[in-house]
C-alpha positions in Angstrom: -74.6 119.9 149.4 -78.6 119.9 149.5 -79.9 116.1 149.7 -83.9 115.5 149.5 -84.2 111.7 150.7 -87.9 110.0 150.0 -88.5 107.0 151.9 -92.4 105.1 152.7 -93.1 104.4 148.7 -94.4 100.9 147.8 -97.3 98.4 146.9 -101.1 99.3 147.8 -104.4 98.0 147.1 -106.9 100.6 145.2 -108.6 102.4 148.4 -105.5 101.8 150.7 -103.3 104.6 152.2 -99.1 105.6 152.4 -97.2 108.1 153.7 -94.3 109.6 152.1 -91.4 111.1 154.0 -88.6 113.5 152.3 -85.9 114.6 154.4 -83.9 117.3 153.7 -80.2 118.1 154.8 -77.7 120.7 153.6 -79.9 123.6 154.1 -81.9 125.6 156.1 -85.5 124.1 155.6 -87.9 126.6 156.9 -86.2 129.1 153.9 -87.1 126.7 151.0 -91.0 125.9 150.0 -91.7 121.9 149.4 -93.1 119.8 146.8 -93.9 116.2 145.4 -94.3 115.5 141.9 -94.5 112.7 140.1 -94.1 110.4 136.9 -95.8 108.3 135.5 -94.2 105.5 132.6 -94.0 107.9 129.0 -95.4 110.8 130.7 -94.0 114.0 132.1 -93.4 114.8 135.7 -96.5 116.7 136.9 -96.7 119.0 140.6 -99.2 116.5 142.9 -99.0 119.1 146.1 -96.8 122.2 147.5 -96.6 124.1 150.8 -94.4 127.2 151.1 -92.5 127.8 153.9 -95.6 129.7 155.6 -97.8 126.5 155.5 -100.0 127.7 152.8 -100.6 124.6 150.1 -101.6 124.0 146.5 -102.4 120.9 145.4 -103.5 119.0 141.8 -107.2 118.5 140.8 -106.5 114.7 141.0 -105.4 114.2 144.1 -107.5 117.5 146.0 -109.4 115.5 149.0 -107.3 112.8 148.8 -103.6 113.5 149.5 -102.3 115.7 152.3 -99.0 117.8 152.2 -97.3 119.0 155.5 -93.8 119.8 157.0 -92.6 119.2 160.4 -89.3 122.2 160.4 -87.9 120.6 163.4 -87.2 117.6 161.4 -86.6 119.2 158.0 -89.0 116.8 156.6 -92.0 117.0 154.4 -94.7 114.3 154.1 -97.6 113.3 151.6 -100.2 111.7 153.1 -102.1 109.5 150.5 -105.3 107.9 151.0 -108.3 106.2 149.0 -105.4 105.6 146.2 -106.2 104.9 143.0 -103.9 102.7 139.7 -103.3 106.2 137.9 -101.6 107.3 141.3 -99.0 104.7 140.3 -96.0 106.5 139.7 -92.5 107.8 141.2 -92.9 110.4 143.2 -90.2 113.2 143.5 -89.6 115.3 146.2 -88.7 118.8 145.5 -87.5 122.3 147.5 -87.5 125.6 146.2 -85.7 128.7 148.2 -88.0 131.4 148.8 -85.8 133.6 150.5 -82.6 135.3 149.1 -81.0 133.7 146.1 -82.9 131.0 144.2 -82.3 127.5 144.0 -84.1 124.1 143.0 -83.3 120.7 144.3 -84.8 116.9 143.6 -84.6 114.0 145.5 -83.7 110.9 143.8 -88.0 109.3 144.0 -89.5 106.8 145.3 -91.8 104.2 143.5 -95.3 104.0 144.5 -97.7 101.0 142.7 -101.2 101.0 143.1 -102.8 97.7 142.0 -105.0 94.5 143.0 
């Protein structure tokens, strides 16, 4: 019944900027914390940033400075803003909820493909 829906992935120039979108349905958002990972070709999928359901964020070493997590809970969305991107940012990126409150659960969305090349 939960669905995570990425949308805003695609084709950049080193240096240039997206925005990723994830929205959720199927649940109530404000009780679940939010996450993108991603993967890269042959690699595993790795946590890029997370915000819990309080606002309070965590992101990777690689991206720190560069990428921005943050939820709107009137839209039950989350979003990734990514700037100065780099090629080793190419990858699909996931998004991902986690309930915080009550009984556990995990959930993926289905990714969306983001390219970074000249």
């Amino acid at each position: 019944q939960v669905q995570l829906v990425e949308s805003g992935g695609g084709v950049v120039q080193p240096g240039g900027s997206l925005r990723l979108s994830c929205a959720a349905s199927g649940m109530t958002f404000s009780n679940y914390a939010m996450g993108w990972y991603r993967q890269a070709p042959g690699k595993q999928r790795d946590l890029v940033a997370a915000i819990t359901s309080g606002g309070i964020t965590n992101y990777a070493d690689s991206v720190k400075g560069r990428f921005t997590i943050s939820r709107e809970n009137a839209k039950n969305t989350v979003y990734l803003h990514m700037n100065n991107l780099k090629p080793e940012d190419t990858a699909v990126y996931y998004c991902n909820a986690r309930r915080q409150v009550g009984w556990s659960g995990t959930y993926w969305g289905q990714g969306t493909q983001v390219t970074v090349s000249s």
